[in-house]
C-alpha positions in Angstrom: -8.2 -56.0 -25.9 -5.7 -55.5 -23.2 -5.3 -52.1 -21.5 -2.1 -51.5 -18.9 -3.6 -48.1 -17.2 -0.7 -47.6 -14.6 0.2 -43.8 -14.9 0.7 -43.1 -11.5 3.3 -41.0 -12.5 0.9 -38.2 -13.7 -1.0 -38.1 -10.7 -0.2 -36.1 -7.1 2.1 -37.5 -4.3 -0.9 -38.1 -2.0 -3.0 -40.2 -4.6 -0.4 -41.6 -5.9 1.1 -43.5 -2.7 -3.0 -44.4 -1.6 -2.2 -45.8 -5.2 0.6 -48.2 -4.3 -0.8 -49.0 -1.1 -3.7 -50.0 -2.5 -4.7 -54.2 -4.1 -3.5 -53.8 -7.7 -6.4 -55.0 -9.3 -6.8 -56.7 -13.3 -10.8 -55.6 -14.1 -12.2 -57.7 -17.0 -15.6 -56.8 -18.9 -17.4 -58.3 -21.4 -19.8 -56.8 -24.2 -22.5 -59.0 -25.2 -24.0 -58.2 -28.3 -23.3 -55.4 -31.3 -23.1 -52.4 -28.5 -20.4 -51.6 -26.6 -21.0 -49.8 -23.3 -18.1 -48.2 -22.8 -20.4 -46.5 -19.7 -20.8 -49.0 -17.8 -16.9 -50.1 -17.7 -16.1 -46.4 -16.4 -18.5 -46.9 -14.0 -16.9 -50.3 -13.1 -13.3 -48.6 -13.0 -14.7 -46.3 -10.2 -16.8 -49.2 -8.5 -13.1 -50.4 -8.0 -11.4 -47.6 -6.6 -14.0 -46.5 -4.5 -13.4 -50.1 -2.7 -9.8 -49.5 -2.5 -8.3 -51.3 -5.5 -5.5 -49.8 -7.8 -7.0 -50.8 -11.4 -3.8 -51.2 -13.3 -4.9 -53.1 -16.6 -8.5 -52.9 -18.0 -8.9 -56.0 -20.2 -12.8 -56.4 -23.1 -13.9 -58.8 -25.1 -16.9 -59.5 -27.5 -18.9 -62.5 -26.4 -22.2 -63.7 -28.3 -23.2 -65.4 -24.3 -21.0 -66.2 -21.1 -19.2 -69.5 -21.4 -20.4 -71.8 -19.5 -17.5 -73.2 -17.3 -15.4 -69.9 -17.0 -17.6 -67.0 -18.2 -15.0 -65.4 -20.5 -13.6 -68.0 -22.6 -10.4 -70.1 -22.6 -8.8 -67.3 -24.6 -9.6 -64.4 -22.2 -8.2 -66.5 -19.6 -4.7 -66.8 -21.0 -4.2 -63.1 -21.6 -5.6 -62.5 -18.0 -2.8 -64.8 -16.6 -0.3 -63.2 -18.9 -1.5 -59.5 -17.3 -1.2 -60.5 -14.2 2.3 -61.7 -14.5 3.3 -58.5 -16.0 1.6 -56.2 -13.5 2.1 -58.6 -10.2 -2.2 -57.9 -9.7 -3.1 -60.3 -7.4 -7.3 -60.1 -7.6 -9.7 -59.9 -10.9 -12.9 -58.6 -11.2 -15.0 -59.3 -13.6 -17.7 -56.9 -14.6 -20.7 -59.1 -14.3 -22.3 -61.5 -12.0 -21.0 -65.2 -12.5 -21.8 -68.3 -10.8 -20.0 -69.8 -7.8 -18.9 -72.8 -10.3 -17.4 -70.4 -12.9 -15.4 -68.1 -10.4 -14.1 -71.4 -9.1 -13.0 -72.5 -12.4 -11.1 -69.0 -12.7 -9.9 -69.0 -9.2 -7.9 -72.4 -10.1 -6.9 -71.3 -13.4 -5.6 -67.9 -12.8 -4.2 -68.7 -9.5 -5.8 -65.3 -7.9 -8.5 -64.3 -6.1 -11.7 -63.4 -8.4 -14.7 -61.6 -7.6 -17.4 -60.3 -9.5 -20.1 -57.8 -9.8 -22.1 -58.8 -6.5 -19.0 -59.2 -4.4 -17.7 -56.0 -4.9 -20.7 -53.9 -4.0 -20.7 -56.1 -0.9 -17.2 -55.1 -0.1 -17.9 -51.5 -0.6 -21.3 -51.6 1.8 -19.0 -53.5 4.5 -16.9 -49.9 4.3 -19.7 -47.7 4.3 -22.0 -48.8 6.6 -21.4 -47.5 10.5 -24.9 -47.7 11.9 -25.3 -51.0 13.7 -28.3 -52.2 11.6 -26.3 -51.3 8.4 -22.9 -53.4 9.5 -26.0 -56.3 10.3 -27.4 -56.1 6.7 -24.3 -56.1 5.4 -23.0 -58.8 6.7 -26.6 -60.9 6.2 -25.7 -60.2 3.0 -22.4 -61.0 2.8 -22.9 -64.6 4.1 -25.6 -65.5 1.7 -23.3 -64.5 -0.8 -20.5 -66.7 0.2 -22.7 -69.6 1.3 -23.1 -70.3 -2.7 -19.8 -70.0 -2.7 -18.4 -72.6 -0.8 -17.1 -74.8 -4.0 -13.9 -73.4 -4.1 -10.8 -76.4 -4.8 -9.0 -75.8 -1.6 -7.5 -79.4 0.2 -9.9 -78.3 3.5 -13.0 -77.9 1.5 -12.3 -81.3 0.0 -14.9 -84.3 0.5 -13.4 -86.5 3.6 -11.2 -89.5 1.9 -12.2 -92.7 3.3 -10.0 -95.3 4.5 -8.5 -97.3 7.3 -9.0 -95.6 10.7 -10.9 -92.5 8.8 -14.3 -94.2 8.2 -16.9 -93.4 10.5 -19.7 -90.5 11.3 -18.6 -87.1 11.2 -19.1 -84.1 8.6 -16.5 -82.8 6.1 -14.9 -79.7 6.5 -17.4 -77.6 3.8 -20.6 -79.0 5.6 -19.2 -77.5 8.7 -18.4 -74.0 6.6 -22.0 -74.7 5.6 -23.3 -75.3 8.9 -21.6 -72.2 10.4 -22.8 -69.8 7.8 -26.1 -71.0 8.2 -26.7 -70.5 12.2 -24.6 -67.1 11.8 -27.3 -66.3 9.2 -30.4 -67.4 11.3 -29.0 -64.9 14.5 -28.5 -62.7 12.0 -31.9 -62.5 11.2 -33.2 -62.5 14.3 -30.8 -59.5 15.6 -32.5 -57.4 12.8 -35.9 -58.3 13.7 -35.6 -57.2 17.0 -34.0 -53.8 15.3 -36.3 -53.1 13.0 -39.2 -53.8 15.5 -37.5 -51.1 17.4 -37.1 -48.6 14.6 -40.9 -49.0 13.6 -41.9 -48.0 17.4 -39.7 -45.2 16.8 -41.3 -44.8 13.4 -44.7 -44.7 15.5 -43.6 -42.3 18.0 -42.6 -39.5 15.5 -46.2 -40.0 13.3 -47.3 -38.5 16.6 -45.5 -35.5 15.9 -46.2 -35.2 12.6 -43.6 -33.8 10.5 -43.0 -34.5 6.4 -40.5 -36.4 5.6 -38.5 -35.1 2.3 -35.9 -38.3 0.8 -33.1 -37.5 -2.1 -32.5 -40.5 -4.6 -30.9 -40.6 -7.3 -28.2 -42.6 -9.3 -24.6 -43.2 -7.2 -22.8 -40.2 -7.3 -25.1 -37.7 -8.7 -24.5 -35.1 -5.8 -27.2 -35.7 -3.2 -24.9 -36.0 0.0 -23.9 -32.3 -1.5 -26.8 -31.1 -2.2 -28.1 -32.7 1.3 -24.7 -30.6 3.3 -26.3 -27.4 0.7 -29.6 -27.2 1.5 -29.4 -28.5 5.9 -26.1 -26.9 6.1 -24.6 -30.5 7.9 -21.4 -31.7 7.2 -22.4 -35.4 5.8 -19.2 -37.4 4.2 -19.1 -36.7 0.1 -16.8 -37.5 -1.9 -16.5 -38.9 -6.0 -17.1 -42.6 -5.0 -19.9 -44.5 -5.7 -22.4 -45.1 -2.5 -20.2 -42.8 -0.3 -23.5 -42.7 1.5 -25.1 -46.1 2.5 -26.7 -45.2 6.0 -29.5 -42.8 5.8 -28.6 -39.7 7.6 -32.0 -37.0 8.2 -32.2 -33.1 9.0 -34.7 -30.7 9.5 -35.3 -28.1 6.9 -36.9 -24.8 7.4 -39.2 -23.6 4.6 -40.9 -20.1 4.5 -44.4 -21.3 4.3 -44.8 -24.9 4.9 -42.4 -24.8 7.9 -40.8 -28.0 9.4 -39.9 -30.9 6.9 -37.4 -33.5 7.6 -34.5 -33.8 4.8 -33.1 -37.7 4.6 -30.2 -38.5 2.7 -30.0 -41.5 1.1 -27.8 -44.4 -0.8 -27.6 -44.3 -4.5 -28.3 -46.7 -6.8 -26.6 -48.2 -9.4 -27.3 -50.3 -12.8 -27.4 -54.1 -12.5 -28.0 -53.8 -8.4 -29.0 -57.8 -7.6 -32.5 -57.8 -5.9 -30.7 -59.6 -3.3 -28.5 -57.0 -2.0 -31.9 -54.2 -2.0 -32.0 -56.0 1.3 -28.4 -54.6 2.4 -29.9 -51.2 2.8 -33.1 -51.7 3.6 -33.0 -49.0 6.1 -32.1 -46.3 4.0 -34.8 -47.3 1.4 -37.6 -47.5 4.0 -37.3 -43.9 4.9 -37.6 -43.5 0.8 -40.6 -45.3 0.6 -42.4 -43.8 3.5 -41.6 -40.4 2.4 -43.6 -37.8 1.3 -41.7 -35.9 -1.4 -38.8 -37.8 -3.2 -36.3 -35.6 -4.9 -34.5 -37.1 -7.1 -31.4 -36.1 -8.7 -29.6 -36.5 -12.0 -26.4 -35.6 -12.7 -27.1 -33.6 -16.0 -23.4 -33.6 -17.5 -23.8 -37.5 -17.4 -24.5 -38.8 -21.3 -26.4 -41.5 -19.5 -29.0 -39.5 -17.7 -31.7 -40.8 -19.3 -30.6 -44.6 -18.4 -29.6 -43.6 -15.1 -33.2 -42.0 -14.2 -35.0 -45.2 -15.8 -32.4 -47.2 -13.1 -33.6 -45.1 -10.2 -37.6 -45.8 -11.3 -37.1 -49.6 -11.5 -35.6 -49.5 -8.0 -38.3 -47.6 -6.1 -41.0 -49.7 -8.2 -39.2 -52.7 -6.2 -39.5 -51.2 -3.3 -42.8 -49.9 -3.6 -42.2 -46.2 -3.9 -42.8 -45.1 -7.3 -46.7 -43.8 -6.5 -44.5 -41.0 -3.9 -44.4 -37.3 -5.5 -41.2 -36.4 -7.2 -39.3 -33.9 -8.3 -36.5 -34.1 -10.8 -33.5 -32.2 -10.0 -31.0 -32.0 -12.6 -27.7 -31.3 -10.5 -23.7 -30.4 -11.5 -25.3 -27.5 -13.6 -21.6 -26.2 -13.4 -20.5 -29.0 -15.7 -22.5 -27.8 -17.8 -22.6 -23.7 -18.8 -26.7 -23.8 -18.5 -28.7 -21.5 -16.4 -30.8 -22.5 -13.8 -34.6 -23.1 -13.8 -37.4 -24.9 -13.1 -40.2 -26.2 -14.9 -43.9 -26.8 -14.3 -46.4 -29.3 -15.6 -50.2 -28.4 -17.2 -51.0 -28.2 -13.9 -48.4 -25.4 -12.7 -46.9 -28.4 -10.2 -43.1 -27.8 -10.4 -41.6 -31.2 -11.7 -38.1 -30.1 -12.7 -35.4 -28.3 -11.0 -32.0 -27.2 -12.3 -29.1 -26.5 -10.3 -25.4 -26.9 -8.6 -25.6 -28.0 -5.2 -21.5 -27.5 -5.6 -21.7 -23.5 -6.3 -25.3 -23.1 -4.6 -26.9 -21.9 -8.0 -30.8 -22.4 -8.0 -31.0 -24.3 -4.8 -33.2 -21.2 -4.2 -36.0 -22.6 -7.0 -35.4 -26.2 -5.2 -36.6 -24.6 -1.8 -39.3 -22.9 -3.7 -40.1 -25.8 -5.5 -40.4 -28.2 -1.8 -42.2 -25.3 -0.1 -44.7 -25.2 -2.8 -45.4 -28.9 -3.2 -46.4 -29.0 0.4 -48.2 -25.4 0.4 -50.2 -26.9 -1.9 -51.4 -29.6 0.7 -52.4 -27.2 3.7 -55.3 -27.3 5.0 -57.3 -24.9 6.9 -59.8 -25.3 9.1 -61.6 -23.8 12.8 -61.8 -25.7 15.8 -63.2 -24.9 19.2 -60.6 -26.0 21.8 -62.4 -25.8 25.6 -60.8 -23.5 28.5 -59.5 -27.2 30.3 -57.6 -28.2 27.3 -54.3 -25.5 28.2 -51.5 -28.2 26.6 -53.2 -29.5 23.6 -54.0 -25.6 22.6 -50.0 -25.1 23.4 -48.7 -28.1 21.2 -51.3 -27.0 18.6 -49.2 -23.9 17.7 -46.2 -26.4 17.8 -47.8 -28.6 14.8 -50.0 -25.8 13.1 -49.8 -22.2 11.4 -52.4 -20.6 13.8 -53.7 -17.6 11.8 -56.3 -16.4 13.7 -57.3 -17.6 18.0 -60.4 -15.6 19.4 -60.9 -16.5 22.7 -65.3 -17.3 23.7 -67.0 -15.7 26.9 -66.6 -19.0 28.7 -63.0 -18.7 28.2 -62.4 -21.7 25.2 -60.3 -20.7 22.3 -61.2 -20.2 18.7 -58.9 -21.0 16.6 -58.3 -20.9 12.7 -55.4 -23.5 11.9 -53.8 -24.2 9.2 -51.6 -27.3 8.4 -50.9 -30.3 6.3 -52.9 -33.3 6.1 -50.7 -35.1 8.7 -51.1 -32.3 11.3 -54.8 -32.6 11.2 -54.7 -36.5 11.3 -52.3 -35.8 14.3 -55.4 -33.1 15.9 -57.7 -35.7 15.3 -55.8 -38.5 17.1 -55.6 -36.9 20.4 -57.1 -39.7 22.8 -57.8 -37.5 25.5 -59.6 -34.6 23.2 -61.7 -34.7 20.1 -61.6 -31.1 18.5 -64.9 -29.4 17.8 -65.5 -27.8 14.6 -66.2 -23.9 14.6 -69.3 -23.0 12.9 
């Protein structure tokens, strides 16, 4: 099946010269078995654009399994050469991920660059990333992506040719490539130790000011850097391309009875993400996994909803996060013509919240719904604090809900506090003070 999908006449002066400007790309997917996922090539389509290509022929096929040598088939390979002359594309994606051996093969046989699955969502982080530990990962990642790569058929790749005058030591021109890759790879890994040694001191610093940490997931493009610019009122980057967010951006967010809990914004996910590239954002997912309420959000117009939610579980099982409390929040309610609502469990815990983080309808029940979850994990309790302890009683009202402070004859305070479970771990923590409990 070939598909020309140029129609940039229907489309508005400013898209359509980003359009022209843009790499016109040939994208190439394969079903393999009876059902065709039509799904998944949409969401291929706007993998492309959101990297900058200009799709401008989609081109399927029915395989039983990959070929071996060139993935598609000798067939496909003729029609994608044909496509190519007709459009004057000069890259090819292909909608899978294929082995160095086979994008070589297509490489020399359609005389254009290829890339496929894996490549592209490296290309896209290499956009999106602008802290200096994300440009790191990125690259990491990019590198041990291209060092299995390094087969490709050009003449200074080739194996040195012996001969007169040309025998002797020295290394050819790929173990070099080889040998670069793999010291710019090793300092690499070194530079993000020393990062992420420093991001877990900072990590230790703030447990000492104990403050919740609240993290949106969900799939790519299901409205969290929205909903994240609704609810913290910040202006974070959105827009309708996939992983417009990569590094993790946080806020505070005031709630009426809980108080102070830190909002992060995270990356999305996406179906068929390699476990190696989990690693290309493994900033963003730590502040998911060391949260303490995840909510995560579904775009509820999407027909895949369902698959997309199963995605987003498989992820934070791999990174350890699926035991974290969540709360589903069905977003793009606009889409839609539902109401909003919200829906409780046997328990009465709220476990479902539906909204538009684009109009602002039921983000309401989402607040009530976060400052419930941790209501529900206040504690209270009395403490004796003595007359010579002036700052910790002063930093106490920082950290804790004091409802009640009577202070004794002998001048020490009495206090009824009430907070979460951090706060009193925080209390108890002070080196220079253990807190008495009040009769």
């Amino acid at each position: 099946m070939q598909e020309i999908t140029d129609k940039s006449h229907l489309k508005d002066p400013i898209t359509a010269v980003a359009e022209q400007s843009a790499e016109k790309t040939v994208l190439v997917h394969l079903h393999f078995g009876r059902i065709k996922d039509e799904e998944s090539l949409s969401e291929f389509d706007l993998l492309a654009r959101s990297a900058g290509a200009h799709p401008v022929a989609i081109i399927t096929g029915t395989r039983r399994s990959p070929d071996p040598g060139l993935f598609i088939g000798k067939g496909k390979v003729d029609e994608i050469r044909q496509v190519l002359e007709q459009t004057g594309s000069t890259l090819v994606l292909i909608n899978h991920a294929i082995t160095p051996v086979q994008e070589r093969n297509l490489e020399r046989a359609l005389k254009c660059r290829v890339l496929d699955r894996t490549g592209l969502i490296l290309d896209i982080f290499a956009q999106r990333a602008h802290s200096h530990e994300g440009k790191l990962q990125v690259e990491l990642a990019q590198l041990r992506h291209l060092s299995t790569r390094l087969v490709r058929g050009w003449t200074h790749l080739e194996r040195q040719k012996g001969g007169i005058g040309l025998r002797g030591p020295g290394e050819t021109q790929l173990e070099t490539d080889r040998r670069l890759i793999g010291v710019r790879i090793k300092a690499l890994r070194s530079r993000l130790e020393k990062v992420r040694k420093r991001r877990f001191e900072r990590r230790k610093s703030r447990h000492k000011v104990p403050v919740e940490t609240v993290s949106l997931v969900g799939y790519t493009n299901a409205g969290k850097s929205t909903l994240f610019n609704r609810l913290t009122g910040a202006e974070v980057y959105q827009a309708d391309k996939l992983f417009a967010t990569l590094d993790p951006t946080m806020r505070r967010l005031e709630l009426p009875n809980a108080g102070r809990v830190i909002l992060a914004d995270t990356v999305g996910f996406i179906s068929h993400l390699p476990h190696s590239l989990v690693e290309a954002f493994q900033s963003t997912l730590e502040e998911v996994s060391g949260a303490s309420l995840l909510l995560h959000v579904v775009d509820i117009a999407s027909d895949r909803r369902d698959e997309n939610i199963e995605q987003v579980n498989e992820v934070l099982a791999e990174i350890e996060a699926s035991d974290v409390p969540q709360i589903l929040v069905y977003n793009k309610l606009d889409l839609t013509g539902r109401s909003p609502g919200l829906e409780r469990d046997e328990q009465g815990t709220i476990k479902k919240v539906t909204l538009s983080a684009q109009t602002g309808v039921g983000v309401e029940l989402l607040m009530q719904a976060i400052d419930e979850h941790f209501s529900r994990l206040r504690i209270r309790q009395r403490v004796l604090i003595p007359v010579a302890e002036g700052g910790l009683r002063a930093r106490i009202f920082q950290h804790f809900n004091v409802v009640q402070e009577t202070m004794q004859d002998n001048g020490d305070w009495l206090m009824v506090l009430e907070g979460n479970q951090a706060d009193v771990a925080w209390l108890n923590r002070q080196s220079d003070f253990s807190p008495s409990m009040a009769d």
